[in-house]
LUMPAMAR-801362 format. One record per residue (C-alpha): z, y, x; residue number from 1. Coordinates in nm, 4 decimals, padded with zeros to 6 digits, always signed. Example, Ala and Ser with C-alpha at 12.3 -4.5 7.8 and 13.67 -1.06 7.14 Angstrom:
! residues 2
        up     north      east    n
  +00.7800  -00.4500  +01.2300    1
  +00.7140  -00.1060  +01.3670    2
! end
This chain:
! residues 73
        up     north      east    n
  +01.7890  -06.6912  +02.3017    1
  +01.7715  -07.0524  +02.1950    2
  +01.8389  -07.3386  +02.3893    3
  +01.6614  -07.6581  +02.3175    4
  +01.8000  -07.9676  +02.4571    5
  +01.4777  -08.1841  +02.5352    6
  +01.4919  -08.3565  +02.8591    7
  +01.2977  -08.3791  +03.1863    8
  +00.9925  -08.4581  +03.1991    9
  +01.0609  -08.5856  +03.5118   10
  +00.8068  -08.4589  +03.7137   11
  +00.7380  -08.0944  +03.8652   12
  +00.5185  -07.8738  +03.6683   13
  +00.3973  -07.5341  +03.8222   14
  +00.5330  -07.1941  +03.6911   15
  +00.2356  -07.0111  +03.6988   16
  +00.4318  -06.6948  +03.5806   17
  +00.7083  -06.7045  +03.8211   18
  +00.4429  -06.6958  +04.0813   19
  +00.2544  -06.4751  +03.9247   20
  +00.5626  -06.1750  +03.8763   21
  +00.6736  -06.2152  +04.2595   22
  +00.3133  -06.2237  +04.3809   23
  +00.1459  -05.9287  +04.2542   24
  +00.2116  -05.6279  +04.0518   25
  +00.0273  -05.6102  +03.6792   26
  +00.0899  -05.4185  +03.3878   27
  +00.1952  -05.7370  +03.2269   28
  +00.1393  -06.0854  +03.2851   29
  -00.0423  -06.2694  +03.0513   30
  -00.2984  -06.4805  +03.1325   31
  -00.5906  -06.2899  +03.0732   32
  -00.4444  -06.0069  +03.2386   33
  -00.3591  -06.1473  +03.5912   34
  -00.7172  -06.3723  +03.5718   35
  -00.8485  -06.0733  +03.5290   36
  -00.7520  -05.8358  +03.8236   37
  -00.7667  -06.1690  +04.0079   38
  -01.1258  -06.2259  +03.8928   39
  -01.1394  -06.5321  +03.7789   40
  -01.3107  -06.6209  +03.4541   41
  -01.1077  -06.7056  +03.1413   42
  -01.2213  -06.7509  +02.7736   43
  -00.8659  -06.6676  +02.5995   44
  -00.8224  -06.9277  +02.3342   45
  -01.0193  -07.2356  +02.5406   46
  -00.7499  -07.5238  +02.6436   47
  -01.0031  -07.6078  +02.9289   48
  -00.9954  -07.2558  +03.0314   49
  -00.6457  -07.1737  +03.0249   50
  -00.5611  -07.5102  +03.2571   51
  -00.8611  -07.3815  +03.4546   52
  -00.8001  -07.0138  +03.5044   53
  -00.3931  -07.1394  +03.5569   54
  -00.5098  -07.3721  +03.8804   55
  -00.7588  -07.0940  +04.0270   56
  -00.4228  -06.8342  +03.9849   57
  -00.1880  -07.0650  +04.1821   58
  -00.4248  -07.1222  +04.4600   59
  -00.5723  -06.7816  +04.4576   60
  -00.2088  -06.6128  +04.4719   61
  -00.0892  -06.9054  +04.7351   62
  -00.4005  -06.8415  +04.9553   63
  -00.4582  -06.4601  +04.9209   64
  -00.0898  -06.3544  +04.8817   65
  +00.1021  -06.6620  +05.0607   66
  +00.2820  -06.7054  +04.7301   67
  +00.5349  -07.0009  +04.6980   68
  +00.4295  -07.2363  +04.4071   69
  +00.7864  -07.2507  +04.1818   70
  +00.8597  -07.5417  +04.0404   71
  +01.0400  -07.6281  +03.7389   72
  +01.1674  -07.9933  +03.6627   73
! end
């Protein structure tokens, strides 16, 4: 694995995935996949709708599923 030494950004930013894998079971967890069985609408390739569909996932699986929101720093 390589290690990159790039510093904080120095502010939290939400791990969508780590909430994601101790939320909810999937076959895998990419994005499409988990907005998916969520069902939440995602066109794959579309920066608006990647930040989108990442939001809706966090507070759907911290609403639905009382998920803790991880965050990295």
């Amino acid at each position: 694995m390589l290690t990159f030494h790039i510093p904080s950004v120095g502010y939290a930013v939400p791990d969508v995935l780590a909430v994601a894998r101790s939320s909810i079971e999937s076959p895998n967890y990419k994005l499409l996949t988990i907005a998916k069985k969520l069902k939440i609408p995602h066109n794959p390739h579309d920066a608006e709708s990647d930040a989108n569909a990442c939001a809706s996932i966090l507070i759907k699986l911290n609403h639905s599923y009382g998920a803790f929101i991880v965050f990295l720093f």
